[in-house]
C-alpha positions in Angstrom: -40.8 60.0 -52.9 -40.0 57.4 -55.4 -42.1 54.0 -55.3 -39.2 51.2 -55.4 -38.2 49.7 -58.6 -38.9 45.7 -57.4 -36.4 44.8 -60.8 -33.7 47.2 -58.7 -34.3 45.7 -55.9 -33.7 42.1 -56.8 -30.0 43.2 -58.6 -29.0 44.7 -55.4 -29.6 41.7 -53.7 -28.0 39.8 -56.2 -24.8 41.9 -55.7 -24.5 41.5 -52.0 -25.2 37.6 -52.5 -22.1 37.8 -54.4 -19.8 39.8 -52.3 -20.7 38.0 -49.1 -19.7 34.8 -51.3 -16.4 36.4 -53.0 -15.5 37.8 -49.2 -16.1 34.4 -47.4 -13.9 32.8 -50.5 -10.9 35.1 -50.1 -11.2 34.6 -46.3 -10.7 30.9 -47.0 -13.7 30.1 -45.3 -16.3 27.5 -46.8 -19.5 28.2 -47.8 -21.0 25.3 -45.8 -21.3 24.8 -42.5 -18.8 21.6 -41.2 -20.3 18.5 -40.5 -20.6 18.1 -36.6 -18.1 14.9 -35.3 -19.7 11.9 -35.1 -19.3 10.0 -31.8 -16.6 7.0 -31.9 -18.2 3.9 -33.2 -17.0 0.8 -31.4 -18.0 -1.9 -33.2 -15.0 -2.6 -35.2 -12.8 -2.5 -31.7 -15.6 -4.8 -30.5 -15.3 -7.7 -33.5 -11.5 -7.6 -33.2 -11.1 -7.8 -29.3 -13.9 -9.5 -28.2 -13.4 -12.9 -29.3 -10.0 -12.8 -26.4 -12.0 -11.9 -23.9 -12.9 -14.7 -20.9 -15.4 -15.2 -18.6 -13.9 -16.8 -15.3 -16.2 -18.2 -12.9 -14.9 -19.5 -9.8 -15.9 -22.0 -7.0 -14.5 -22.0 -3.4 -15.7 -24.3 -0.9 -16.6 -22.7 2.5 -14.0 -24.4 5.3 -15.1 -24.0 9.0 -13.4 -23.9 12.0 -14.4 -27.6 14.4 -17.2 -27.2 16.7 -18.9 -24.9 14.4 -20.2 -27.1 11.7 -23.0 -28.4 14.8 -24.2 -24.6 15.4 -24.4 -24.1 11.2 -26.5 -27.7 11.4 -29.1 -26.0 14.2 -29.6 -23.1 12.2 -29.7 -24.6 8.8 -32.8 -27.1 10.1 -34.6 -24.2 11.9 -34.4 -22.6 8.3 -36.0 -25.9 6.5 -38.7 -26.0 9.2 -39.8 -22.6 8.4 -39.6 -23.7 4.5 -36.6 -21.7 3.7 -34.4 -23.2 0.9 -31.0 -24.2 2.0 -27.6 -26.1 0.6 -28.4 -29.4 0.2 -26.0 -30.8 2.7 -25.8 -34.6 3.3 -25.7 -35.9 7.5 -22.5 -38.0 8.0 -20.3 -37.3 5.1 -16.5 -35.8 5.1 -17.1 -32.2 5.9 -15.4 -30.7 3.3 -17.8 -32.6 0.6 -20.4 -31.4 3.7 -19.2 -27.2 3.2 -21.2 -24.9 1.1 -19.6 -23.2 -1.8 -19.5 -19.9 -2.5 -18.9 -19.0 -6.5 -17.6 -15.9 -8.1 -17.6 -14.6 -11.5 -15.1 -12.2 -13.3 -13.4 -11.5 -16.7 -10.0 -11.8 -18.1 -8.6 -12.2 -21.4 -5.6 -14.3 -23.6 -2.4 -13.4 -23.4 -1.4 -16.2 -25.8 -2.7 -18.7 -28.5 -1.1 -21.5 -25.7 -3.7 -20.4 -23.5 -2.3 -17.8 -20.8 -5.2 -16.1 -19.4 -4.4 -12.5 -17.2 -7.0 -11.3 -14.6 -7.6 -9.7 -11.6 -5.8 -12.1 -8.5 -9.2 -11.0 -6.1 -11.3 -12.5 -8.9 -9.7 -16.2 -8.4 -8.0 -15.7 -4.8 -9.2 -18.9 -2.5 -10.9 -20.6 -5.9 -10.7 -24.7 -5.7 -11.8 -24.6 -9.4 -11.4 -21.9 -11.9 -13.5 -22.3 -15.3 -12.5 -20.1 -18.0 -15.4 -19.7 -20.7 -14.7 -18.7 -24.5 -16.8 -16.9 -26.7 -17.5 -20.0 -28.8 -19.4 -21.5 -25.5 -16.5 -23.9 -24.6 -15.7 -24.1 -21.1 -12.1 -25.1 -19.7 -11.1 -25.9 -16.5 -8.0 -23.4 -15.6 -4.9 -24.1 -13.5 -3.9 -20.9 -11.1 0.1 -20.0 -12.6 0.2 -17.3 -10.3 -1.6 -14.4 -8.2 -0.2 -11.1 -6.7 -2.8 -9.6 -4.5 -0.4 -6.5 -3.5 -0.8 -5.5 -7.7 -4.5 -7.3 -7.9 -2.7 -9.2 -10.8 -3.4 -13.1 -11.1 -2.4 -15.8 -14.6 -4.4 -18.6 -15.4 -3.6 -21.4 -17.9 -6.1 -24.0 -20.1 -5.3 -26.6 -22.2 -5.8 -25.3 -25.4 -4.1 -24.1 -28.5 -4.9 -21.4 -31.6 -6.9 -19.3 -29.4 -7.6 -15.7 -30.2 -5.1 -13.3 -28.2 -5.3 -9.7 -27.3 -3.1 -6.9 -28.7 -1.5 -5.4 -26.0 -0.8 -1.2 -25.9 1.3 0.7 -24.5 -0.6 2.3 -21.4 1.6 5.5 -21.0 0.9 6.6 -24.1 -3.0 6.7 -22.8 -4.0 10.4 -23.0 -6.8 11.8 -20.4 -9.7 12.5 -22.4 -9.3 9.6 -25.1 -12.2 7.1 -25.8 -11.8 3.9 -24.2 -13.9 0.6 -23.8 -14.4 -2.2 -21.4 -15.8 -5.7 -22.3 -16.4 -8.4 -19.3 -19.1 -10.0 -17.7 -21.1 -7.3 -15.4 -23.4 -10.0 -12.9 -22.3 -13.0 -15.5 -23.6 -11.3 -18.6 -20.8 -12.2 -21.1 -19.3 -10.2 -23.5 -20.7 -7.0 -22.3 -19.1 -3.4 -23.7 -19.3 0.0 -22.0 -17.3 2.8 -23.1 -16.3 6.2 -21.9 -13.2 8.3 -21.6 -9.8 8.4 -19.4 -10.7 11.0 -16.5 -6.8 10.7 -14.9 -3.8 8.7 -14.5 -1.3 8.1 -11.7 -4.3 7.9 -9.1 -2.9 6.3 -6.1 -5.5 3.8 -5.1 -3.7 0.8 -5.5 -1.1 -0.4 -3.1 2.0 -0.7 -5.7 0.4 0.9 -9.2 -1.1 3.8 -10.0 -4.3 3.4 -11.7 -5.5 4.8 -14.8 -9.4 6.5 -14.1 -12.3 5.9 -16.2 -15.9 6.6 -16.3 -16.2 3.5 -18.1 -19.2 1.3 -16.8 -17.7 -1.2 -14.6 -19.7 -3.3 -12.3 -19.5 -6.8 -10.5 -18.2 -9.0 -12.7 -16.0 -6.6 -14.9 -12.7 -7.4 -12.8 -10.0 -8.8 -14.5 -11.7 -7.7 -18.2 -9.5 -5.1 -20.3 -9.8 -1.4 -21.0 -9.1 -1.1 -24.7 -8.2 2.1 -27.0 -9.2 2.9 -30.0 -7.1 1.4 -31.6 -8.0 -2.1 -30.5 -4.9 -2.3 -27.9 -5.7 -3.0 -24.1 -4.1 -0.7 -22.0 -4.9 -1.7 -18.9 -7.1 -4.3 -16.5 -10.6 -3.3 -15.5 -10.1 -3.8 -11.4 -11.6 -1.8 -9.1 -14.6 1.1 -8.6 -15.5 4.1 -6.3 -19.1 3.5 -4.9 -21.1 4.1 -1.8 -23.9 1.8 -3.0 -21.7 -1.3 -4.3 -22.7 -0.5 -7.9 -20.9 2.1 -10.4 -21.0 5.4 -9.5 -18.9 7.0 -12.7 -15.7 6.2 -11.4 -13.7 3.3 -12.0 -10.3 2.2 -12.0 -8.0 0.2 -14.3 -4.2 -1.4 -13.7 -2.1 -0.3 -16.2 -1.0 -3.0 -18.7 2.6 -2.5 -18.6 3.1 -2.8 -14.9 0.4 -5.9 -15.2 2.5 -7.5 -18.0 5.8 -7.2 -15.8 3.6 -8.8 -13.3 2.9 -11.6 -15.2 5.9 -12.2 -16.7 6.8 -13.0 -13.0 4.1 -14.8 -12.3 4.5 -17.3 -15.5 8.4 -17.1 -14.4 8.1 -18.5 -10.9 4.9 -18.4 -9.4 5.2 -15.3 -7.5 6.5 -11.5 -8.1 10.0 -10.6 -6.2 9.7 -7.4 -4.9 12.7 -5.4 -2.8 12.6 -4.0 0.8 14.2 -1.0 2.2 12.6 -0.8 5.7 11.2 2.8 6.4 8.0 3.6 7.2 7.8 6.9 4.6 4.9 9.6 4.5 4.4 12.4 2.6 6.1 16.2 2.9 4.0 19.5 2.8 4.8 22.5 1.5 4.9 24.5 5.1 7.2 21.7 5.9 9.2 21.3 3.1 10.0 25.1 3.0 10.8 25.6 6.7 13.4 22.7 6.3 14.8 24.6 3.1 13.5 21.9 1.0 12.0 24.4 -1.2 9.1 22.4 -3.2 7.2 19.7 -1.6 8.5 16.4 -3.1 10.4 13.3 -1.6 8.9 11.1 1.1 9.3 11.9 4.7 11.1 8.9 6.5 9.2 8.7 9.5 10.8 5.6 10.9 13.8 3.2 10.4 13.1 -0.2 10.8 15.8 -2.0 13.1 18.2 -4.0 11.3 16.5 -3.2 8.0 18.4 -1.8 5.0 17.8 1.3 5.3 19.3 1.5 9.1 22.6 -0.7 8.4 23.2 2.0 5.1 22.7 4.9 7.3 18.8 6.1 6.6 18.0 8.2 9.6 14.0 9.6 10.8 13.5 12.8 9.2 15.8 12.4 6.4 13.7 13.3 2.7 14.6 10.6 -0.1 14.1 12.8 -3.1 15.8 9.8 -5.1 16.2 6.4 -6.3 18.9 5.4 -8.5 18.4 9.0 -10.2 14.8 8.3 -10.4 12.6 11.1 -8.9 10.5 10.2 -5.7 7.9 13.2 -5.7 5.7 11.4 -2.9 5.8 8.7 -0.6 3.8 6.1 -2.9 6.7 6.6 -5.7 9.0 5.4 -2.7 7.2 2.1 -2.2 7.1 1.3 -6.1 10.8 2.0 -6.8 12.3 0.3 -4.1 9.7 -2.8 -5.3 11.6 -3.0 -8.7 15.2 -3.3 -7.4 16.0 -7.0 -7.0 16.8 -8.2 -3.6 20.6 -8.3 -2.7 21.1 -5.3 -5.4 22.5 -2.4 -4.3 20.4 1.4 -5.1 21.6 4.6 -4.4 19.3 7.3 -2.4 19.5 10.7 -2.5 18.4 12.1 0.7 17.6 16.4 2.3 19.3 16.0 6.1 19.9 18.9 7.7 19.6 21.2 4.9 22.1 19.8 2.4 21.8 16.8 -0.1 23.7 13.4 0.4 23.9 10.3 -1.1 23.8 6.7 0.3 24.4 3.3 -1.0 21.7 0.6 0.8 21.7 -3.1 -0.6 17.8 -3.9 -0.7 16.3 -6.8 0.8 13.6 -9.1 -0.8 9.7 -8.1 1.0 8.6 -10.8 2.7 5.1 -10.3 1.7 6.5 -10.7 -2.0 6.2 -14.4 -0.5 2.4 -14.3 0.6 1.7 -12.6 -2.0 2.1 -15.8 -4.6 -0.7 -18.7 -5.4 1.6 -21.7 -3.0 2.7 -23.2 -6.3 6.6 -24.0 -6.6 8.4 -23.1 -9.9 8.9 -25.9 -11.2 4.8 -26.2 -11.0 4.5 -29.0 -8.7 1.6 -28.3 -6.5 2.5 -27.1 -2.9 -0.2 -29.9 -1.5 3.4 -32.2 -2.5 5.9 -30.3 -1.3 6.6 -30.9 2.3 5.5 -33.1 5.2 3.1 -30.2 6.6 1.2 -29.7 3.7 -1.0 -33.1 3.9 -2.6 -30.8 6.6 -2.8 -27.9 4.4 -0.3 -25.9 5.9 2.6 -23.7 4.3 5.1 -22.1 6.5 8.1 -19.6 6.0 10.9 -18.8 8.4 11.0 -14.7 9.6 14.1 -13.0 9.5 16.1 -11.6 12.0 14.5 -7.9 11.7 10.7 -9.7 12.1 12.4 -12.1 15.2 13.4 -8.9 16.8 10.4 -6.8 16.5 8.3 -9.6 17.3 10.6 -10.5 20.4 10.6 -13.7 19.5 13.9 -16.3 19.7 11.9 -19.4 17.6 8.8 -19.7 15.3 7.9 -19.7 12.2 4.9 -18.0 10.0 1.9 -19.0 8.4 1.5 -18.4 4.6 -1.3 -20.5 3.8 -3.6 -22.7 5.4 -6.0 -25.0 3.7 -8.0 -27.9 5.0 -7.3 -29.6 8.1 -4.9 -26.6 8.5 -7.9 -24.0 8.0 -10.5 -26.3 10.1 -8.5 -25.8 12.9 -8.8 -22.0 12.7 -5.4 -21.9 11.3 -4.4 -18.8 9.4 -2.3 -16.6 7.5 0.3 -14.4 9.5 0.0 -17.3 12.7 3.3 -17.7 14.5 3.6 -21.8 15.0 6.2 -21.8 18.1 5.9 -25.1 19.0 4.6 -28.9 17.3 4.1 -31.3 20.2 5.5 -29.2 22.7 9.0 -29.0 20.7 10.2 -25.7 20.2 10.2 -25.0 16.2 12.8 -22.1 15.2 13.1 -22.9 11.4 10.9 -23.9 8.7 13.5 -27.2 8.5 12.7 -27.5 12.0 9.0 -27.1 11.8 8.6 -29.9 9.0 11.0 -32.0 10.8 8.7 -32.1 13.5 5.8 -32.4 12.2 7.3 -35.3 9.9 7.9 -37.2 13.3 4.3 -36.6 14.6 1.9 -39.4 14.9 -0.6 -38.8 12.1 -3.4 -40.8 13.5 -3.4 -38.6 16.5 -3.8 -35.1 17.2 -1.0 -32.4 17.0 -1.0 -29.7 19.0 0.9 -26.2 17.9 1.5 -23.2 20.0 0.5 -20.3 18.2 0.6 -17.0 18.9 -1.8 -14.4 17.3 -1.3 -10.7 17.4 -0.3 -10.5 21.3 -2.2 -13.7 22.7 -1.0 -17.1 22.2 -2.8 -20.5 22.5 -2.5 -24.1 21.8 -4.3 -25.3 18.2 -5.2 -28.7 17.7 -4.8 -30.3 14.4 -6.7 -33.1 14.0 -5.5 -36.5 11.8 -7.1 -36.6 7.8 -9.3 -39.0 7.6 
């Protein structure tokens, strides 16, 4: 046996060395390992966005129905006996200077260098003052343009010019699995970034808009901030979270800024967003279903119920019926249902395609505006005069609308009229939202016209007294003279 020649051995490696290299060459592999990916740096995003992002904090003073401010006082002094701090409340003055006030904080950010300001509408809904906060420290006091609770989407104006804006994306281009951020104020800390990736879109969690899913951080205080690409383009309004405890949980939800911008558009247009009404209560189709009826795939909405004297029963809509289409448009569940008919302009006339019976048909409806399009606005006018100045009832704080004849029928009701707002003396009284007023002073209201004719005549130094029925019961209000 040979001893190995250590000069042989070191050429033979030398001659694999080069093989494996001319093989990996001729392969068109490198020689080096890639450089792993770096994770996305923000910071850049950050410097361009950030100055456009608000924070909004917001002040609401606590109204309280008469005869309970006396049991409040009792417990309030059995609290400062015991040494507990408490409001400072002064004995003997007005009581709405006597309410406590209950403050918010949220986010939003500038739509324009005028000062437009786009948030979330639970973030200033029931605000007496809005104060909008820049990044330079400079705090404004905002007036309320408009808020649409049924799209959680709200404009606020200050008085100021040359401020920085936001660039605004285009949110269904978002792909699941892209970076995004969020920057608002989590608990009131300002100008606070999180990041993380889409996990979904189209989830239906919102009542009108499907929602875009993140595991972004989003907390308290977040609402009405934006989700921003990569690219430095918001995409969408940081609104709500899932959570058991109250806190993030990995799973939050964004408005998508399209549909928000249409809202706003809206809002700045006329104070509220017109939506249409078809009047069928729709539900979703399953596939046992769906094939038994020789539907084939599961997709349309289900009309479970025709609403009498809506637009759906005078064009023909019957229970059972499928709507698979609006307009052409494809209605794959019943929440595509609800958003389409929303976008067709009352007194405009849509064509639905509907499964009956086994065979396909077409019908023309003319849609009708929702009348919660009309609760769902902030009370101002278009013109922007304040709805404290527009009619004889709303010295008292209230704002009424008249029902139409569908609502006077299901309600069973021949007069009345129905609440949309009530504010001060209005809200002291226990007044609120969806009341039926049926009389003023024992006079029979069946209009609006009526209502504030009425009320115009009334005796302002002494009590009125309204019949108003609640749900099923109905009881005499009194509302009190402002003093």
């Amino acid at each position: 046996m040979h001893a190995e020649n250590p000069v042989t051995r070191a050429r033979a490696r030398t001659l694999l060395s080069g093989t494996v290299l001319a093989l990996t060459f001729a392969l068109g592999q490198p020689v080096l390992a890639a450089p792993a990916r770096e994770l996305p740096d923000f910071s850049e995003v950050v410097e361009r966005v950030g100055p456009a992002v608000v924070n909004i904090r917001t002040s609401e003073k606590v109204r309280q129905v008469d005869g309970q401010g006396d049991a409040d006082e009792q417990i309030l002094e059995l609290l400062r006996r015991r040494g507990i701090p408490v409001p400072n409340q002064r004995r003997g003055a007005p009581r709405d200077e006597d309410a406590p006030t209950r403050r918010g904080v949220g986010s939003g950010f500038i739509l324009s260098a005028d000062g437009y300001v786009l948030t979330n509408a639970h973030v200033v809904q029931g605000a007496d003052e809005v104060i909008v906060t820049l990044t330079d420290r400079r705090e404004l006091k905002a007036k309320l343009i408009g808020a649409d609770q049924r799209s959680d989407v709200a404009v606020v104006k200050v008085e100021a010019t040359g401020l920085p804006v936001v660039k605004v994306g285009d949110s269904n281009k978002a792909k699941v699995g892209e970076w995004v951020m969020a920057i608002g104020s989590p608990f009131g800390l300002e100008n606070s970034v999180t990041a993380g990736i889409i996990s979904a879109k189209q989830r239906d969690t919102g009542e009108l808009l499907p929602l875009i899913q993140t595991d972004v951080a989003i907390n308290p205080g977040n609402s009405g901030g934006p989700l921003v690409n990569m690219r430095g383009e918001v995409i969408g309004i940081n609104s709500q979270i899932y959570s058991q405890s109250g806190g993030y949980m990995g799973i939050s939800f964004a408005i998508p800024i399209g549909d928000a911008i249409r809202v706003a558009d809206e809002l700045r247009a006329g104070g509220r967003v017109v939506r249409g009404y078809l009047g069928v209560l729709p539900g979703d189709i399953s596939k046992e279903v769906a094939e038994a009826i020789g539907l084939g795939k599961p997709q349309g909405a289900l009309v479970g119920n025709v609403i009498a004297g809506s637009p759906a029963e005078k064009a023909g809509v019957e229970g059972g019926d499928v709507i698979t289409k609006v307009d052409g448009k494809i209605v794959d569940k019943a929440a595509d249902l609800r958003r389409l008919i929303a976008t067709v302009k009352p007194g405009a006339k849509a064509t639905l395609t509907v499964f009956r019976r086994g065979a396909y048909k077409d019908l023309v409806v003319t849609i009708a505006e929702d009348e919660r399009s009309r609760a769902a606005g902030s009370g101002a006018t278009p013109d922007g005069e304040s709805a404290s100045t527009a009619s004889p009832s709303a010295a008292l704080g209230l704002k009424v609308v008249d029902l139409t004849e569908a609502q006077r029928t299901e309600l069973k009701l021949k007069a009345g009229v129905r609440v949309e707002a009530a504010t001060g003396a209005a809200a002291r009284a226990g007044l609120r939202e969806g009341d039926l007023i049926l009389s003023v002073d024992n006079v029979e209201v069946a209009t609006v016209k009526a209502f504030q004719a009425q009320i115009a005549k009334a005796d302002k130094t002494k009590t009125i007294n309204l019949l108003v029925r609640r749900d099923d019961i109905v009881t005499f209000v009194l509302l009190k003279p402002v003093k």
